[in-house]
C-alpha positions in Angstrom: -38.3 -33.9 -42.9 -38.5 -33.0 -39.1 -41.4 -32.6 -37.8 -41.4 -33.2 -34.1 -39.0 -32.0 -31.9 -38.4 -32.4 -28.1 -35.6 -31.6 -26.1 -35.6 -31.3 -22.4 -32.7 -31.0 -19.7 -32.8 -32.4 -16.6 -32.0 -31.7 -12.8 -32.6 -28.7 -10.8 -29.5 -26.6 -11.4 -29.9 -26.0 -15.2 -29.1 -23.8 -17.3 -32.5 -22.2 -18.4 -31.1 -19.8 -21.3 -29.9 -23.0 -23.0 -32.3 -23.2 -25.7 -31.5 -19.5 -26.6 -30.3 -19.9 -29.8 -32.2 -23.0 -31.2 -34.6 -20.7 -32.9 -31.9 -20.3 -35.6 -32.0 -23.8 -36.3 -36.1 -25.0 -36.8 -36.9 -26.3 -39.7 -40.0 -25.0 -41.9 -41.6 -28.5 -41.7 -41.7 -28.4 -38.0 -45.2 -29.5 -36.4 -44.5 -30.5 -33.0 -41.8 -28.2 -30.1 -41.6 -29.6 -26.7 -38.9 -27.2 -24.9 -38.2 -27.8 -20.9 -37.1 -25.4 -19.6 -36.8 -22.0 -20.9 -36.9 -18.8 -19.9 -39.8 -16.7 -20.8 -37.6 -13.9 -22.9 -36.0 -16.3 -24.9 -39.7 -18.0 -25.3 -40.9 -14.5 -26.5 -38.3 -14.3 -29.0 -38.3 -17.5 -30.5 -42.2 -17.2 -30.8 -41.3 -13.8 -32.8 -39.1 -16.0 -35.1 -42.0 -18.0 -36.1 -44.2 -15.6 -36.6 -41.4 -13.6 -38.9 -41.4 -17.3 -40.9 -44.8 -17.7 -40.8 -45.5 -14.2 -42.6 -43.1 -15.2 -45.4 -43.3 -19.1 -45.7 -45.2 -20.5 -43.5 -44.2 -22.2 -39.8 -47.4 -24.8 -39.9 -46.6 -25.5 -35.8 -49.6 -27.3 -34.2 -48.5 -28.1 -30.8 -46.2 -26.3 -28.7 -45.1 -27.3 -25.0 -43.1 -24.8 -22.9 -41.7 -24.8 -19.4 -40.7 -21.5 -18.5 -39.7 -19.5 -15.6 -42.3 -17.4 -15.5 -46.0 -17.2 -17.8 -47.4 -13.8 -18.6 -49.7 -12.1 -21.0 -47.0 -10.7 -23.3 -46.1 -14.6 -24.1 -49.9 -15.8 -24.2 -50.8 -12.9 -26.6 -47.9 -13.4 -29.0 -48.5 -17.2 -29.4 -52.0 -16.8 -30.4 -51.0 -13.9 -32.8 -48.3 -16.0 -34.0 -49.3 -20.0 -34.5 -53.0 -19.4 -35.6 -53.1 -23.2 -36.5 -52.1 -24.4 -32.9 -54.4 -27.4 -31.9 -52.6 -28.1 -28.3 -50.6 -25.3 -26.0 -48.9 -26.8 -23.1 -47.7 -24.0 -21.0 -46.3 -24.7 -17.4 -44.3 -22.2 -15.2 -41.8 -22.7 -12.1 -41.8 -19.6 -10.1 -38.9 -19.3 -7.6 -40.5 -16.2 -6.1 -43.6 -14.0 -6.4 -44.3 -12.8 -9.8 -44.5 -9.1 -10.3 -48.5 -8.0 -10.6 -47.7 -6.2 -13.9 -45.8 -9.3 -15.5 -47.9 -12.5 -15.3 -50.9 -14.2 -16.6 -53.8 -12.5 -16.1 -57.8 -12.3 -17.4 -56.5 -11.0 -20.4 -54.3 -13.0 -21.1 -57.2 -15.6 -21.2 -58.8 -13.8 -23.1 -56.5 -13.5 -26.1 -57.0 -17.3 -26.5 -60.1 -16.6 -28.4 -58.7 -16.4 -31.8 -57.1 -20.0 -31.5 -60.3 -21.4 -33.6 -58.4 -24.8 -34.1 -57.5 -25.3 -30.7 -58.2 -28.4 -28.8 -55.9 -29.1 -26.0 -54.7 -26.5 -23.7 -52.7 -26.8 -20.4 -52.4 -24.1 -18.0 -50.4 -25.0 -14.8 -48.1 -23.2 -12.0 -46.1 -25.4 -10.5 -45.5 -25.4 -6.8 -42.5 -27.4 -6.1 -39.8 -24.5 -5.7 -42.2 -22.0 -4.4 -45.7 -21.8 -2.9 -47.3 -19.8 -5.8 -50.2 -19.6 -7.9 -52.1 -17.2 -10.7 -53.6 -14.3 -8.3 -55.0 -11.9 -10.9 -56.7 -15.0 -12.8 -60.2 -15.1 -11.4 -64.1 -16.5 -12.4 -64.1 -13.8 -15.1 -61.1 -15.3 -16.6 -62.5 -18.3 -16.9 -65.6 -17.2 -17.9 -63.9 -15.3 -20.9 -61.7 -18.7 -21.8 -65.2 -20.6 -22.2 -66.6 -18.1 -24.1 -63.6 -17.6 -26.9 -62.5 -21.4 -26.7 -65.6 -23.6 -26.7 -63.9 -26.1 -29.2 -61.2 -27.3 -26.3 -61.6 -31.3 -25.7 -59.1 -31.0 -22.8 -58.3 -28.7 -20.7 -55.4 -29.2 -17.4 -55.6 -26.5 -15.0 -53.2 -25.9 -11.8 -52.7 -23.2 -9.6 -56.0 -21.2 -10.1 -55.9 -20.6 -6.6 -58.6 -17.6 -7.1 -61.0 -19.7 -9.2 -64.3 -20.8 -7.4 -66.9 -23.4 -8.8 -68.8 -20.9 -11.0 -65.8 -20.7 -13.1 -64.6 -24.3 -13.6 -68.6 -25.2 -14.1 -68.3 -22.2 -16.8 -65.6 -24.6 -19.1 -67.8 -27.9 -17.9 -70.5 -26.3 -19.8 -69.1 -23.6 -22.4 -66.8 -26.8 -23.8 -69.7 -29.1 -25.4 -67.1 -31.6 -26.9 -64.5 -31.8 -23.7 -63.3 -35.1 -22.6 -60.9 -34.7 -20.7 -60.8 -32.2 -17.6 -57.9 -32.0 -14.8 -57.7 -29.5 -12.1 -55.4 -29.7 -9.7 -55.2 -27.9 -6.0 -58.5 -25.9 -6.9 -59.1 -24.6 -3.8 -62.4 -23.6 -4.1 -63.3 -26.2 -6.7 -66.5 -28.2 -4.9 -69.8 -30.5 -5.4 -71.2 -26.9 -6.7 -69.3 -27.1 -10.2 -70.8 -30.4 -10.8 -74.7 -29.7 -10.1 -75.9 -29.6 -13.5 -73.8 -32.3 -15.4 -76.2 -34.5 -16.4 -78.2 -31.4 -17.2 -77.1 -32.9 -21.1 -75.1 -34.9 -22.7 -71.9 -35.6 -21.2 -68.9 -36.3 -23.0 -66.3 -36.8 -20.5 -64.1 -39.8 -20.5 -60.9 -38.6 -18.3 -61.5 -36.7 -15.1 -58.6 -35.6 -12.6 -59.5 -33.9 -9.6 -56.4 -33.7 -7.8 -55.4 -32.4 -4.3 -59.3 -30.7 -4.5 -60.0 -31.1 -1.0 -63.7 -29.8 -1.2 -64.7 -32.5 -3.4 -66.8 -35.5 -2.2 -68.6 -38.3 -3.4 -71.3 -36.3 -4.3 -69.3 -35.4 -7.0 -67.8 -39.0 -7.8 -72.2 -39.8 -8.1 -72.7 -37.2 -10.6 -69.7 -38.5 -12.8 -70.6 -41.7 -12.6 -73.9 -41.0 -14.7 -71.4 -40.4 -17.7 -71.0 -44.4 -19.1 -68.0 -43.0 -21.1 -65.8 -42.9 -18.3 -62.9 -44.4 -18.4 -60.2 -42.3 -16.4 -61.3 -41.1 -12.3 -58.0 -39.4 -10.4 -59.2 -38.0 -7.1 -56.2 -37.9 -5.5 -56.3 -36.3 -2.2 -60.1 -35.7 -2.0 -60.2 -36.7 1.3 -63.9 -36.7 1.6 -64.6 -39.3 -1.0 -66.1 -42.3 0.8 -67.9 -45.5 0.4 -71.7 -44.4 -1.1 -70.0 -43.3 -4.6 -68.0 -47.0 -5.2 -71.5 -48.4 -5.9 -71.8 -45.8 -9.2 -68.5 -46.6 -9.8 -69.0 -50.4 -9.9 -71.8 -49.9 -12.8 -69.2 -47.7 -15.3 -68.6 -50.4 -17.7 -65.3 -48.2 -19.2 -63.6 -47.9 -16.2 -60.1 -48.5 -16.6 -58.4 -46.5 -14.1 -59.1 -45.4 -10.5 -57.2 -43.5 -7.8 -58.6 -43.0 -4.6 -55.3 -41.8 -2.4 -56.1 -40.6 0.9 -59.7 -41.2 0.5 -62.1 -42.2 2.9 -63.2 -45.7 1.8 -63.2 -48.8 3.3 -63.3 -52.4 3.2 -66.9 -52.7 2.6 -66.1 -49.7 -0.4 -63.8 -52.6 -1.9 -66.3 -55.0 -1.5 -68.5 -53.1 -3.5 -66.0 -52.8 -6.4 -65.0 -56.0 -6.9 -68.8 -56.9 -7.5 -68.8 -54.1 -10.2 -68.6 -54.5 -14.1 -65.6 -52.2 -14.6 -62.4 -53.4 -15.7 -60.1 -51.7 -13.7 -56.4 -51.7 -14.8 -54.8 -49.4 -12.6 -55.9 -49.0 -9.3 -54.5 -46.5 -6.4 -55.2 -47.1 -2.6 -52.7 -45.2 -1.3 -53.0 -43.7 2.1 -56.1 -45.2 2.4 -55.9 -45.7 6.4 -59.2 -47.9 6.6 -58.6 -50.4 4.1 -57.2 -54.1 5.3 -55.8 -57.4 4.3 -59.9 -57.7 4.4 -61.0 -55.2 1.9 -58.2 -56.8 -0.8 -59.5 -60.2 -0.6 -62.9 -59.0 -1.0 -61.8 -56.7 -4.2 -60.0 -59.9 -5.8 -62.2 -62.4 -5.1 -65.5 -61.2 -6.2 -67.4 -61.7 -9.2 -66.2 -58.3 -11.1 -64.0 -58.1 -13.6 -61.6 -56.2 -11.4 -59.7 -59.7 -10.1 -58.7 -60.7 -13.4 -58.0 -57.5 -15.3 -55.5 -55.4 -12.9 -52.3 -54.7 -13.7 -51.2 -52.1 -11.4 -52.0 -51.7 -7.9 -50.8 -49.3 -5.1 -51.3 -49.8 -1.5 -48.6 -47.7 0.0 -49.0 -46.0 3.1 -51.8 -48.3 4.6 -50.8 -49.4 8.2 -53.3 -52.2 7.7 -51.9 -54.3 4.8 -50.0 -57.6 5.9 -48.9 -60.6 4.3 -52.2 -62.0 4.1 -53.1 -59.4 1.1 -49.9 -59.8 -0.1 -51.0 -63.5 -0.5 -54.7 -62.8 -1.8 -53.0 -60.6 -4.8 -50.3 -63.5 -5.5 -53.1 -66.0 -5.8 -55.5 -63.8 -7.8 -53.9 -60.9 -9.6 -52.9 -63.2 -12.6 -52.1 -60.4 -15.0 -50.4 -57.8 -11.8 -47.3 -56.3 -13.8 -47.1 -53.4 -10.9 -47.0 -53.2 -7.6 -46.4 -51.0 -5.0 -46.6 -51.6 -1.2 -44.2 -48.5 0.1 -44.2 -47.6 3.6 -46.1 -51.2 4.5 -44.7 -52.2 7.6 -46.2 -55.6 8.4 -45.2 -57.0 5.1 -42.1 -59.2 5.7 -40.4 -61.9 3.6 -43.2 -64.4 3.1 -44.7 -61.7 1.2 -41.7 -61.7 -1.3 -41.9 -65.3 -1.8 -45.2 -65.2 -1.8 -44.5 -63.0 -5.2 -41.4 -64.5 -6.3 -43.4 -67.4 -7.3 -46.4 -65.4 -8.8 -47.2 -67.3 -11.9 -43.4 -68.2 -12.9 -44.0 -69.6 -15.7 -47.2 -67.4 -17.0 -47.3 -65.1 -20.2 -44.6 -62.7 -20.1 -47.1 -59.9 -20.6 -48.5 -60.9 -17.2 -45.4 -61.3 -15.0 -44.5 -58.9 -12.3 -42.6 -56.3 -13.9 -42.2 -53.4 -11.4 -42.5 -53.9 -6.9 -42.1 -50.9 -4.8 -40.6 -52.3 -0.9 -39.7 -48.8 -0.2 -39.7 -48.5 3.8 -40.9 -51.8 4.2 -38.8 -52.4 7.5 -40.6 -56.0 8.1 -38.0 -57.5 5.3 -34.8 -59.2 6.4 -31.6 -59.1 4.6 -32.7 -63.0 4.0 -34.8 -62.0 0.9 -31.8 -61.7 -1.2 -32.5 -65.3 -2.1 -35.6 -64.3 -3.4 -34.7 -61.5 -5.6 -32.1 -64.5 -7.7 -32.9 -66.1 -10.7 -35.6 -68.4 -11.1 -37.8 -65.9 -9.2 -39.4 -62.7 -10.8 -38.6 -63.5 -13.8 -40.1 -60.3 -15.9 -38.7 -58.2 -13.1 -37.5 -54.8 -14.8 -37.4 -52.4 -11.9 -37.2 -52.5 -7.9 -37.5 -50.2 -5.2 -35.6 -51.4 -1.6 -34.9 -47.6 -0.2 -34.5 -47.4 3.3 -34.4 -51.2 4.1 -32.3 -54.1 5.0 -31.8 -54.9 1.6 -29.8 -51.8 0.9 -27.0 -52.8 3.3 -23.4 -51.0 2.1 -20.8 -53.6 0.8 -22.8 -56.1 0.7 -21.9 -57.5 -3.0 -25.6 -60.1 -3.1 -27.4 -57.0 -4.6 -24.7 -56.2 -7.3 -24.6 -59.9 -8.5 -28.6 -60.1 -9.1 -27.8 -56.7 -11.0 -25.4 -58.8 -13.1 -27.9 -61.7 -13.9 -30.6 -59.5 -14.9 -28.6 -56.2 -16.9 -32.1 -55.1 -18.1 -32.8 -54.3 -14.1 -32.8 -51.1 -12.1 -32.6 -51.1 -8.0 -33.7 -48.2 -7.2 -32.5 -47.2 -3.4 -33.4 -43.4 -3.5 -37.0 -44.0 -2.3 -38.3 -42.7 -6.5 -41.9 -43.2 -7.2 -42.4 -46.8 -9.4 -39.9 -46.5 -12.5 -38.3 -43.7 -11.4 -41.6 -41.5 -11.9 -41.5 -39.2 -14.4 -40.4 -40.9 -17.7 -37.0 -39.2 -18.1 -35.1 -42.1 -16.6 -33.1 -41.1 -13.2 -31.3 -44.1 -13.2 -29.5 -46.1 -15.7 -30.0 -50.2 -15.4 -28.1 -51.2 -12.0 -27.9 -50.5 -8.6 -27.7 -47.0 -7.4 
């Protein structure tokens, strides 16, 4: 009996309409409908289907996931009137031009949420990537209005609220009594304001994402940090994030992941951390123009936790990272599946055999299974002879865009690709696995 079902067509030249006609073909037992993409019509009228079914047998759907062309009320409204039972709504839109004022999402169309008494999860979001656009007749009253009708939601992922300030995100921080996790991304006027009263009461947050909010600083990061049940921090382009909030963050003892890109910290910041309790898994640096060779052997070698238990770390974009961090993580990230090191331009080959023979012959659990060296033009063509068997052996994917290692006709590359079938050489400059899940690439070099 099916009861989850996800279908999803990539690239960027698709064929929206081509889910049309699968309404004709759910089963009764369905549960779970992930559909990406599809235009909002044919959304509309395969929502009508279920609610036709529901009226006569029952459609017991409990999560649905769209990405549609465009969102407006008419399709908010009819999925509330149609899938009473929904727990999670994941609605995303890709605009390729303004959206008319009388046909998009607006305060009413929050509004109509309220009936959805089951609902836990619920993901707004207008992406940006074709067009500069955001939800301009959503505003604090809209939010205000969501709080009020869904105070049950445990997570809630909200992006391009461009007309939201901080009285109406603190209005879902405080409405939502049992939310965990809470993601906003390019909120504008999202600052230190939204946060005042958080530790007002209890707080139940254990993943917060914060993303591209360039008002936010570490006044914010201090106020989080009073929450011990943290275990997920994405600030991401909160520039103003500096080195007095890494000494709350050191004292969360459920930390597990951490992204600081583009922040303001420093060496001394890293210092601080790798004193700290948390057990930090996955840790971000990126862009982080004031961190050095320094600040890594300070985060590995102190007496945290964080030296022994990461497993990913990203340090692209930082003019100051050499070989001589490259070396400190070899020696001390023991358990380091993932690294990236993108756009590092004093890293050369002693960096790669200074990985190559991370640990050869440690648990396979704990071997180096992903290395981003996109744009690191420090490496010669000689490092070939590093990427060859004995060396990385757990190696499953590789990024060598844009240098000497990606040199036409040269047939090295294609006969480590034969030794290792399970490997992908990625020379198209993707993020680390070829980012988003839906594999780009199929094992080889491309």
């Amino acid at each position: 009996m099916l009861q989850s079902l996800s279908l999803k067509i990539r690239g960027t030249d698709v064929d929206t309409s081509a889910f049309a006609s699968i309404q004709f073909f759910l089963p009764k037992t369905l549960k779970r409908l992930k559909l990406h993409p599809v235009l909002e019509q044919d959304g509309i009228q395969l929502i009508s289907k279920l609610q036709v079914d529901r009226t006569s047998s029952g459609f017991p759907l409990l999560c649905l996931s769209l990405v549609l062309d465009i969102i407006s009320d008419e399709l908010i409204i009819l999925i509330t009137n149609s899938l009473p039972l929904l727990i999670e709504l994941y609605l995303e839109d890709r605009p390729n031009k303004e959206p008319l004022l009388y046909h998009d999402l607006t305060n009413n169309g929050l509004q109509s949420l309220a009936p959805c008494r089951h609902l836990r999860s619920l993901s707004l979001i207008r992406c940006r990537r074709t067009y500069q656009v955001s939800f301009k007749r959503i505003n604090d009253m809209g939010m205000f209005l969501l709080s009020e009708g869904c105070k049950g939601l445990e997570s809630v992922r909200l992006c391009g609220f461009s007309r939201v300030s901080d009285a109406g995100f603190a209005s879902i921080l405080h409405s939502c009594q049992r939310l965990k996790k809470f993601e906003v991304r390019n909120g504008l006027f999202l600052s230190d304001l939204a946060f005042h009263n958080l530790t007002a009461g209890p707080c139940t947050l254990v993943e917060v994402r914060l993303t591209s909010c360039t008002l936010i600083t570490s006044e914010t990061v201090t106020k989080l940090a009073c929450s011990k049940s943290i275990e997920v921090l994405d600030l991401c382009g909160c520039k103003s994030i500096a080195d007095s909030c890494l000494s709350s963050l050191s004292r969360l003892p459920q930390l597990t992941s951490l992204n600081l890109t583009g922040a303001d910290v420093t060496d001394y910041g890293l210092s601080v951390l790798g004193e700290g309790c948390p057990s930090i898994t996955q840790l971000c640096l990126r862009g982080c123009k004031r961190v050095t060779d320094e600040g890594l052997f300070l985060l590995l070698q102190g007496r945290g936790r964080v030296g022994l238990s990461l497993a990913a770390l990203d340090l692209g974009h930082i003019p100051g990272i050499s070989d001589k961090a490259i070396h400190a993580i070899a020696k001390a990230g023991v358990g380091l599946t993932e690294l990236c090191i993108r756009y590092c331009f004093h890293v050369t080959d002693l960096s790669v055999e200074a990985l190559a023979m991370k640990r050869m012959f440690q648990d396979e659990s704990k071997m180096l299974r992903r290395l981003d060296l996109f744009n690191c033009i420090g490496l010669s063509a000689d490092s070939f002879r590093l990427l060859r068997r004995p060396s990385f052996p757990g190696i499953h994917w590789l990024g060598i865009g844009h240098t000497r290692l990606t040199s036409k006709g040269d047939g090295r590359l294609s006969e480590i690709c034969q030794e290792r079938p399970w490997l992908t050489v990625c020379s198209d400059g993707c993020e680390m696995g070829c980012h988003d899940g839906w594999q780009f690439h199929r094992p080889g070099y491309h």
